[in-house]
C-alpha positions in Angstrom: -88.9 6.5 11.7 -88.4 3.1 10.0 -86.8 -0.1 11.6 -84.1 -0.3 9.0 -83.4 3.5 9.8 -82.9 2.7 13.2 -80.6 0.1 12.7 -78.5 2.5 10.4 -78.1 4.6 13.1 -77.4 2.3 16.3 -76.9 -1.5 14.6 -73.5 -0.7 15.8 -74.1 0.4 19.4 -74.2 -2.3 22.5 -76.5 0.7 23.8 -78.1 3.7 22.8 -79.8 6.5 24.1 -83.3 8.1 22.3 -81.7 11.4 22.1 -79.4 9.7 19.1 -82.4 9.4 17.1 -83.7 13.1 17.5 -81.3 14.6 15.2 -83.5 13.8 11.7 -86.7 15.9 10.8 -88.8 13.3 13.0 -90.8 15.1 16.0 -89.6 13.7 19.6 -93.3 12.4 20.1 -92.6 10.1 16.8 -89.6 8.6 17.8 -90.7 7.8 21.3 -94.2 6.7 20.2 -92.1 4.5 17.9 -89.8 3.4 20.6 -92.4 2.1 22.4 -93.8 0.0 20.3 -90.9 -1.6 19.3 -90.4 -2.5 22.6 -93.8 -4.2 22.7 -93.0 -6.0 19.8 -89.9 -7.4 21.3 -87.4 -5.6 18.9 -85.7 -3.3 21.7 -85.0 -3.8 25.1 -85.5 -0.8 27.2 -83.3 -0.7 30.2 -84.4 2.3 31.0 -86.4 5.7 30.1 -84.5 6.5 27.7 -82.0 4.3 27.2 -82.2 0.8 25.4 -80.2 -2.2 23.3 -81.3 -3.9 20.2 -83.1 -7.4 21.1 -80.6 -10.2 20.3 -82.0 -11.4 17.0 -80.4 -7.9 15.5 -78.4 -7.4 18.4 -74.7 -7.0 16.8 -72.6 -6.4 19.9 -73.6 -7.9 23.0 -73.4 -4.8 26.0 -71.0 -6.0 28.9 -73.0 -5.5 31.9 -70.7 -2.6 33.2 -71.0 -0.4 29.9 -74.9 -0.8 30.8 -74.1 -0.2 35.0 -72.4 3.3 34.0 -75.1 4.5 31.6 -77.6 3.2 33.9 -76.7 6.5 36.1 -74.6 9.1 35.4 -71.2 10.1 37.0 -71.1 6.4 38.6 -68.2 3.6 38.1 -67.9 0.2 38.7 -66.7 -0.8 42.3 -67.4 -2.9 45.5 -67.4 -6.6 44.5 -68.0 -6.1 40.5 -64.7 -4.5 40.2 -62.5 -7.0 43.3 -64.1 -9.6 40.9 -62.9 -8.3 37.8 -59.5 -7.8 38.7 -59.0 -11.5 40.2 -58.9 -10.3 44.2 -62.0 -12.2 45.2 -62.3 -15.6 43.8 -66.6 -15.6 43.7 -68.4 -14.5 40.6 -70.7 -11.4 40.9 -74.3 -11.9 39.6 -75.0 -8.3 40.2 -72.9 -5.6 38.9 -72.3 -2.7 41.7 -71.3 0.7 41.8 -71.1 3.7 43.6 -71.4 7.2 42.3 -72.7 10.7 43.4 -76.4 9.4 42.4 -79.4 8.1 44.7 -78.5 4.8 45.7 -81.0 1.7 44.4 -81.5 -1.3 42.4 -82.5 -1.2 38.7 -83.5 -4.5 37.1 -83.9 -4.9 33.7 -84.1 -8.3 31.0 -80.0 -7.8 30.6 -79.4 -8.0 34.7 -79.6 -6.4 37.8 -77.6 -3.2 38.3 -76.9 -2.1 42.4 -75.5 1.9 43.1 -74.2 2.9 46.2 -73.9 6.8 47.1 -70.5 7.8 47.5 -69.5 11.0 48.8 -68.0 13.6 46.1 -64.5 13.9 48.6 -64.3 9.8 47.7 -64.9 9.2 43.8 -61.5 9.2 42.8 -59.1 6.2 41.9 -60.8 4.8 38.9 -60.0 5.1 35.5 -61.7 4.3 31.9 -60.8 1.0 30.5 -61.7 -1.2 27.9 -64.0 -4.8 29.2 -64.8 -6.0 25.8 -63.8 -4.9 22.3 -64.9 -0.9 21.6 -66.5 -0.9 25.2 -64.9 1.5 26.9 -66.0 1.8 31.1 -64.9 3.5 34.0 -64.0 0.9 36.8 -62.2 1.4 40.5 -58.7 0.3 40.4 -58.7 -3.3 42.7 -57.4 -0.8 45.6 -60.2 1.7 45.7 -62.7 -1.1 45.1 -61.7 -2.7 48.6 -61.4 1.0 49.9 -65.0 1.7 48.7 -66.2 -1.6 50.1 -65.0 -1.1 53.5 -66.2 2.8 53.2 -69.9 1.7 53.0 -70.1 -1.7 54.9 -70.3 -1.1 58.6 -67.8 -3.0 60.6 -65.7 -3.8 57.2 -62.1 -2.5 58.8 -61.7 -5.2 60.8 -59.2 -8.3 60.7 -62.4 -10.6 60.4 -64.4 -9.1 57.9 -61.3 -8.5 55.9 -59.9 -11.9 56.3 -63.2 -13.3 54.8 -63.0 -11.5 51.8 -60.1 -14.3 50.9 -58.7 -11.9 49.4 -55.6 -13.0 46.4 -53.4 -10.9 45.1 -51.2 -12.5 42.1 -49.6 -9.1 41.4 -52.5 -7.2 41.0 -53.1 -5.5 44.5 -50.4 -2.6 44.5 -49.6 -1.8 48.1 -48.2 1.6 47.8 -51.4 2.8 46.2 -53.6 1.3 48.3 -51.7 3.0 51.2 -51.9 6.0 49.3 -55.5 6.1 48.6 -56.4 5.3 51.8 -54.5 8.5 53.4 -56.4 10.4 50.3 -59.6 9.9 51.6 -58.6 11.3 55.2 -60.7 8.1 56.7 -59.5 6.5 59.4 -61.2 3.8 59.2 -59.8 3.5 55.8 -56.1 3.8 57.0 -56.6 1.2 59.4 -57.9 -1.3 56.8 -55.4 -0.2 54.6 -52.8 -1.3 56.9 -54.5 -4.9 57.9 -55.0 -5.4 53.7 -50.9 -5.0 53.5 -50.7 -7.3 56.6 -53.0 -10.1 55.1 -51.1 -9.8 51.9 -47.5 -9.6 52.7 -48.5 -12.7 55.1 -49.9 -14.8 51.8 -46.9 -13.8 50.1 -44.2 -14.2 52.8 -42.8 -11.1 52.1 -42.3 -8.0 54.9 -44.7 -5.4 54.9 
């Protein structure tokens, strides 16, 4: 395969995969082999077995890190602190984009960031939804209620008024009460139910308004 070949093919992609190269005459030895030393010459970036983005100097989209978090492993979404970030309930910035799936859980590192995955049980992956973080980049997310859900699912301790109350969280609109109630009796946790309930607390007290 030639470099102008490849470009044909995936100039347009923030990401691609190998197997989109494997549908010409070219032996899967080839394209890897070739893959490879593309990579050593600093013309891809692999991310990881697999999977890789053009280097920026032909890079025409730039990947947003959670199109790379989701392809990164399979069946996963963006949760935990990436997604309270993204929808404006916690006011720090995120270096590391997190998510929780059905997958192993780990850290993958790569030159385009640092990707965390938490295991979540199969009864619990619900409430997210695909939606588009930067033009033609399409990712699935957690709504901002089943991101706080998920957080105080796999942080020990996390349903209580303290831990909660440090989050800072802010709602401007965003946080939907009824659903987060609703998600919370979903997932048959208690634990959940009771954080559920101090979340509406914390809230209706920031806005002044009765639970």
């Amino acid at each position: 395969m030639k470099w102008e070949s490849l470009l044909e093919i995936a100039g347009d992609e923030p990401v691609f995969s190998s197997g989109l190269l494997l549908s010409g005459n070219e032996s899967t030895g080839q394209v890897r082999l070739q893959l490879s030393r593309w990579v050593r010459a600093g013309r891809l970036i692999q991310l990881r077995r697999g999977l890789y983005a053009l280097a920026p100097a032909w890079r025409k989209i730039e990947p947003h890190p959670f199109l790379i978090a989701n392809r990164l492993q399979r069946g996963s979404y963006v949760s935990l602190q990436s997604a309270l970030a993204y929808h404006g309930i916690i006011p720090e910035h995120v270096p590391v984009a997190t998510s929780v799936g059905p997958g192993r859980p780990g850290t993958l590192r790569n030159p385009l960031g640092t990707y965390q995955f938490r295991h979540l049980a199969y009864g619990m992956l619900f409430g997210y939804a695909r939606v588009e973080v930067a033009a033609t980049q399409f990712v699935f997310i957690a709504s901002a209620e089943k991101a706080l859900l998920d957080l105080v699912y796999l942080t020990p301790g996390a349903d209580s008024p303290d831990y909660l109350g440090e989050l800072r969280l802010r709602n401007d609109g965003v946080m939907d009460r009824r659903l987060l109630k609703a998600l919370a009796q979903r997932s048959g946790r208690p634990k959940l139910v009771r954080a559920a309930r101090t979340v509406m607390a914390l809230l209706a007290g920031k806005e002044g308004k009765p639970l």
